[in-house]
N, C-alpha and C positions, 0 to 999 in steps of 0.2 A: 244466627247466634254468634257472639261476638266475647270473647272471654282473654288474658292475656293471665290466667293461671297456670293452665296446663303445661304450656311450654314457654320460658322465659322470652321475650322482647320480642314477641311475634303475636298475632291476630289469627282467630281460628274461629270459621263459617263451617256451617253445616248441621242438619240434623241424622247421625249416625242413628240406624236402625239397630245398632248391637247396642247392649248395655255393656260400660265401664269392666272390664276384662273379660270382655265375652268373646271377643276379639280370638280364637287361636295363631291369624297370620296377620299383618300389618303392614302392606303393599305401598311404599313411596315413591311419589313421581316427583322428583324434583324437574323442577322449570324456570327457565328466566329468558324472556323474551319469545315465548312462545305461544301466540293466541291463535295460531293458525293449527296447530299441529294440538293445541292440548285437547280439543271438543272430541275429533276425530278418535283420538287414543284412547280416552277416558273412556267414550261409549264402546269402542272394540273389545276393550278390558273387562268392562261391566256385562257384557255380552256371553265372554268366555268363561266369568267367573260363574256367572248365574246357571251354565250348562254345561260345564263339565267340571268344576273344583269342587269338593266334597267337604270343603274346611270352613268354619265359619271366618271371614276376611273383610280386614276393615282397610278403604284406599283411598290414603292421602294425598291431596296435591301439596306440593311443597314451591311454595313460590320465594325465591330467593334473590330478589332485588328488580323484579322486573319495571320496566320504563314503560310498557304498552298496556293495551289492553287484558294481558293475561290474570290479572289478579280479579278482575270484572265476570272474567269469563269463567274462572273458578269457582268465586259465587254460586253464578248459576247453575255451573253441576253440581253442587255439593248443595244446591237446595230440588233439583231435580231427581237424582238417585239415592235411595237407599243406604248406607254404609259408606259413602262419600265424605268427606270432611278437607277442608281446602285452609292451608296453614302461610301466613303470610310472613317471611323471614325478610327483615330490611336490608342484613347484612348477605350481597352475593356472595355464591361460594357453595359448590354440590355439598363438596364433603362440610361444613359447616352446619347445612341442612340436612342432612342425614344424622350428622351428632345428634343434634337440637331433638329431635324428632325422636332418635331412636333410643335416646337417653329416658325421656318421658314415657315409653310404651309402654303398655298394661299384658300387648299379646305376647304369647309364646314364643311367636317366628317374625325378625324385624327381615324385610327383602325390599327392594328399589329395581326400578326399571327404567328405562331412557321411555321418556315420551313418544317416542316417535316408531315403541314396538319394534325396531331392527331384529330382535329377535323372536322368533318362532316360538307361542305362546304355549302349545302343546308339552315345551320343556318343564312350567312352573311348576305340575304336579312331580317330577322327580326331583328338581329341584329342592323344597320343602321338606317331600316325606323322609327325607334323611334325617332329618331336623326335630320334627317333633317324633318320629321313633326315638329317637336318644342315639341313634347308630354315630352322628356327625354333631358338629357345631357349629363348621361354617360350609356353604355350599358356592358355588360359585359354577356361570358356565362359561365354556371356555370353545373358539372360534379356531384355537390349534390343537386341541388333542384327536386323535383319531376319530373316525365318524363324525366331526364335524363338516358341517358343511354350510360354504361361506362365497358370499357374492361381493366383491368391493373390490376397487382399484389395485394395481400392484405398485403405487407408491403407500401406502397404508399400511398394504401387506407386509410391506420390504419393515418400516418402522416399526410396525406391531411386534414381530418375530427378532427384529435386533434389540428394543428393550427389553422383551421377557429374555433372552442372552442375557445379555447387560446385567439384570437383575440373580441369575443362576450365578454368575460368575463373581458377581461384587457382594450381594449379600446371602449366597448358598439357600436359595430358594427352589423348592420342586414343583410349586403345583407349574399348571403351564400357561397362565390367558392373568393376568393382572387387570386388565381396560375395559374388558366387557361388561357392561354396563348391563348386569342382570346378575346379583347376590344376594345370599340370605344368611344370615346367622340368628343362631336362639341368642334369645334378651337376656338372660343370665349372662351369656358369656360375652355379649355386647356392652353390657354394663360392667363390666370388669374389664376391657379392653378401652373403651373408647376415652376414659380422660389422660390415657398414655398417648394417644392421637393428638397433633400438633395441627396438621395441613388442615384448609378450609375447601383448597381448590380439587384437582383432578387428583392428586395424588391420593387422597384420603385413599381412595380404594388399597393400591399398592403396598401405604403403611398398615393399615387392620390388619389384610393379610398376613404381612412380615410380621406380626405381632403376635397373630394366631399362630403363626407356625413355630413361634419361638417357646410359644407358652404351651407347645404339648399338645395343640386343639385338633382332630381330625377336621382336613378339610375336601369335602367331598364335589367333585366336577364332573360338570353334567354336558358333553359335545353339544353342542346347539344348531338351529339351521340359523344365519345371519345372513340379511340385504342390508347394505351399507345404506343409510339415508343420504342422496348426492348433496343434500341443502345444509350437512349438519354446520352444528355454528362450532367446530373445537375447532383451534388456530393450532395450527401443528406446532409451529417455530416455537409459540411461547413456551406453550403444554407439555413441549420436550425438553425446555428449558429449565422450566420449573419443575419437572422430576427427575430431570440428573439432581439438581439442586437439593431435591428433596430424599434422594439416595445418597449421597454423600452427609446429609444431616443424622438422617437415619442411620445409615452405617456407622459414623463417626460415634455418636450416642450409645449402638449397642458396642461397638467395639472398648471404650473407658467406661462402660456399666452407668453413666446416666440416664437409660433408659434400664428400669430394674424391670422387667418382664416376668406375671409372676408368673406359677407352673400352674396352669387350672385343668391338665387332665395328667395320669399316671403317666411316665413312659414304657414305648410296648416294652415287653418284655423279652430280655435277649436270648438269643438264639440257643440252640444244645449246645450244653459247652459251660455257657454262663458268660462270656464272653462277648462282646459286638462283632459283628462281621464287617473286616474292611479291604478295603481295595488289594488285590495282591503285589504286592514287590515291586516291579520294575514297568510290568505290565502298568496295573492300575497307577502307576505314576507316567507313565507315557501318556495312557489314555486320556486323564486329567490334565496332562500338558498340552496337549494338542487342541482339545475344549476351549482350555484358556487362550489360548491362540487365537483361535476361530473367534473365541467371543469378543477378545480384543479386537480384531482386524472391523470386525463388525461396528463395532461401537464408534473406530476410529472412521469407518464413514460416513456413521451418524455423524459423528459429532462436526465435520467437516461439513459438510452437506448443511447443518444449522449455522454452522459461523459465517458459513459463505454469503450468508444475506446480509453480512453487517461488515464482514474483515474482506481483506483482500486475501488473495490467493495464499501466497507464500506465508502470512499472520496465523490465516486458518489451519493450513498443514501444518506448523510450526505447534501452535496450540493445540492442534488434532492429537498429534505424535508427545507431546509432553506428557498430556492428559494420560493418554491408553498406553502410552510407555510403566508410567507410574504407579498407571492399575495392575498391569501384567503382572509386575513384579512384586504388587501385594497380594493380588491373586492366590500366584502362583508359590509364594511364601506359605502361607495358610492352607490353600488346596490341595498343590500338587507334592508338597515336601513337609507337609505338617509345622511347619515353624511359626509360633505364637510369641506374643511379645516385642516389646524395641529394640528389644540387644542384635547388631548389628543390623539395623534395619536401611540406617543411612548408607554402607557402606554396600548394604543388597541393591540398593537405589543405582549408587553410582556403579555399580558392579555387578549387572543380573546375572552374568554368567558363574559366577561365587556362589549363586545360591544353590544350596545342597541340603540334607537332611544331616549333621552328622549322630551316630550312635549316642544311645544315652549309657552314661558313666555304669550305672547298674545292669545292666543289658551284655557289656562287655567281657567277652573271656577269655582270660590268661593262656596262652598258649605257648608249651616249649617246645624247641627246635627235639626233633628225633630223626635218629643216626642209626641205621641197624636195627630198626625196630625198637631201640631204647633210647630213652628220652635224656637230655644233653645238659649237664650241668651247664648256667648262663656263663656266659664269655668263657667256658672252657671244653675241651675236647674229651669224647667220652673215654672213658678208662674202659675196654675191652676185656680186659680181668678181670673185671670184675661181674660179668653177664649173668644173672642170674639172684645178682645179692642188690640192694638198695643203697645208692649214694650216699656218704658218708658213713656205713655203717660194714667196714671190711670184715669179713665171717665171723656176722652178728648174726646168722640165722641157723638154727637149729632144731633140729628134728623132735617131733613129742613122740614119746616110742608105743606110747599107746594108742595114737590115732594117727602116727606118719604124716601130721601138718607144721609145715615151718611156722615158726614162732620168734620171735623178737624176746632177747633179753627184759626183763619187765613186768611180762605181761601176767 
């Protein structure tokens, strides 16, 4: 079947065995150059879903520019299996393909998975049921939070763990795994998120989520087991290239309010008191300080480490240090000292050590000097004689004879 209705400038094979939103979950494999690895995935997938997932589930191949045999090879699974349907995008680009795709869906639950299964398939069903309980909106698994457990290089590792850094510090993000190539979000709150999405390439993942997080959405993470595929096709250099690139867009955006993010869930609600809970005093500005630190230092050997393939030495450190100098101190303006806005920004720039909190104008309280336990008329020395009676008012106080309370002429 060959149709170019359902999802614009793309070609779509297959006879799905669900009818038109029968669909509860809607599984994307995006692929591009991959005819080796797609047969193997697909049937593993189809395997796991048919014996242990309890949901009704429809799995799309998403072919997004490919040059070999993969679009061939999709065909034929999507006229081999059941619920298969193989969607051919011209334009390469994951996150491109994942818009297209998950803008058009009819099911409940939109999720995407790397072809090549790196992750531990056993996770899908926690995954999801966050999702269509209503408990979350976006799910995601994650390779750094605890109980994860993960097999790959430690150049990978080292990269993986200073971008999500990177990302805590420059755009105040908490979940913990951005890149892991294994998320679900419900189609309601996809279709309200996804035409604020810009990127075509790797970043898409990174933006959604900032996106979700801004707009209120819970987003629920699920530890995963992960074996790194040795073969994968991602180019580190560029891939790290193009999402500094795409963090500074993104930041810059929310930061001047061209990106309007709406609010699509309540926020929680605040603590006893009525009040937010924030960092303490000196303390939580230390603690905050020293983060930012870390996560600059970090970044600064990314960043160095990617230039070094193109600049020379002394260029790259020089660029390294301008970079992560500049962020520090926006950072650490907004994070660690609460300071919003340009007014004095340029002079925070040339001057990080300047940068301080000071007191706001309403917050502030008058205090006079006291002498003896009584307080000191300003620029003059206290009158001693007068102990007992109120400034400027020399034996102005007098006794009420019926209740023996000093009283003020007046009253």
């Amino acid at each position: 079947m060959h149709t170019t209705e359902a999802i614009p400038r793309t070609r779509l094979a297959g006879q799905p065995g669900l009818a038109p939103g029968q669909a509860q979950v809607e599984i994307v494999i995006p692929v591009r150059d991959e005819e080796r690895d797609l047969g193997p995935g697909i049937r593993r997938l189809r395997e796991y879903l048919t014996g242990h997932f309890p949901f009704a589930v429809l799995v799309t191949i998403a072919d997004n520019g490919s040059t070999d045999g993969t679009w061939a090879r999709a065909l034929n699974l999507a006229d081999e299996f059941a619920a298969v349907r193989a969607v051919r995008i011209e334009r390469p680009g994951r996150g491109g393909a994942l818009r297209s795709i998950w803008s058009h869906s009819e099911a409940d639950v939109c999720a995407y998975m790397d072809v090549d299964l790196s992750t531990d398939l056993n996770a899908l069903l926690p995954l999801v049921a966050p999702l269509l309980s209503g408990h979350s909106e976006v799910a995601i698994g994650t390779r750094l939070a605890r109980g994860a457990r993960v097999v790959r290089g430690p150049r990978r590792e080292t990269i993986s763990r200073c971008y999500n850094l990177l990302l805590h510090a420059s755009l105040g993000t908490r979940f913990s795994d951005a890149q892991c190539g294994f998320k679900a979000i419900r189609a309601d709150a996809a279709r309200a998120l996804l035409p604020l999405t810009a990127d075509t390439g790797w970043f898409f993942d990174t933006e959604l989520l900032v996106l979700a997080e801004r707009a209120g959405l819970r987003i629920h993470e699920v530890p995963v087991d992960w074996i790194d595929d040795a073969d994968s096709r991602v180019k580190v250099i560029p891939t790290a290239a193009a999402d500094l690139r795409g963090i500074a867009r993104l930041g810059t955006g929310l930061a001047r309010g061209t990106i309007a993010v709406p609010a699509l869930r309540s926020p929680q609600p605040p603590p006893r008191g009525g009040h937010p809970r924030r960092p303490g005093g000196l303390a939580g500005q230390l603690a905050r300080f020293l983060l930012v630190g870390v996560t600059s230092t970090a970044a600064y050997v990314l960043l160095y480490l990617l230039l070094r393939g193109f600049l020379a030495a002394q260029a790259a450190n020089a660029v390294s240090l301008l970079l992560t100098a500049a962020a520090n101190t926006f950072v650490n303006r907004r994070v660690t000292f609460g300071i919003r806005g340009r007014r004095h920004a340029a002079r925070h720039l040339a001057r990080p050590d300047r940068v301080r909190r000071r007191p706001r104008p309403h917050l502030r309280r008058a205090r006079r000097p006291v002498r003896d336990g009584f307080p000191a008329r300003p620029g003059g020395r206290t009158d001693r004689s007068r102990r007992g009676q109120p400034h400027g008012h020399p034996g102005a106080v007098r006794a009420l004879p019926e209740l023996g309370v000093p009283r003020r002429p007046g009253w």
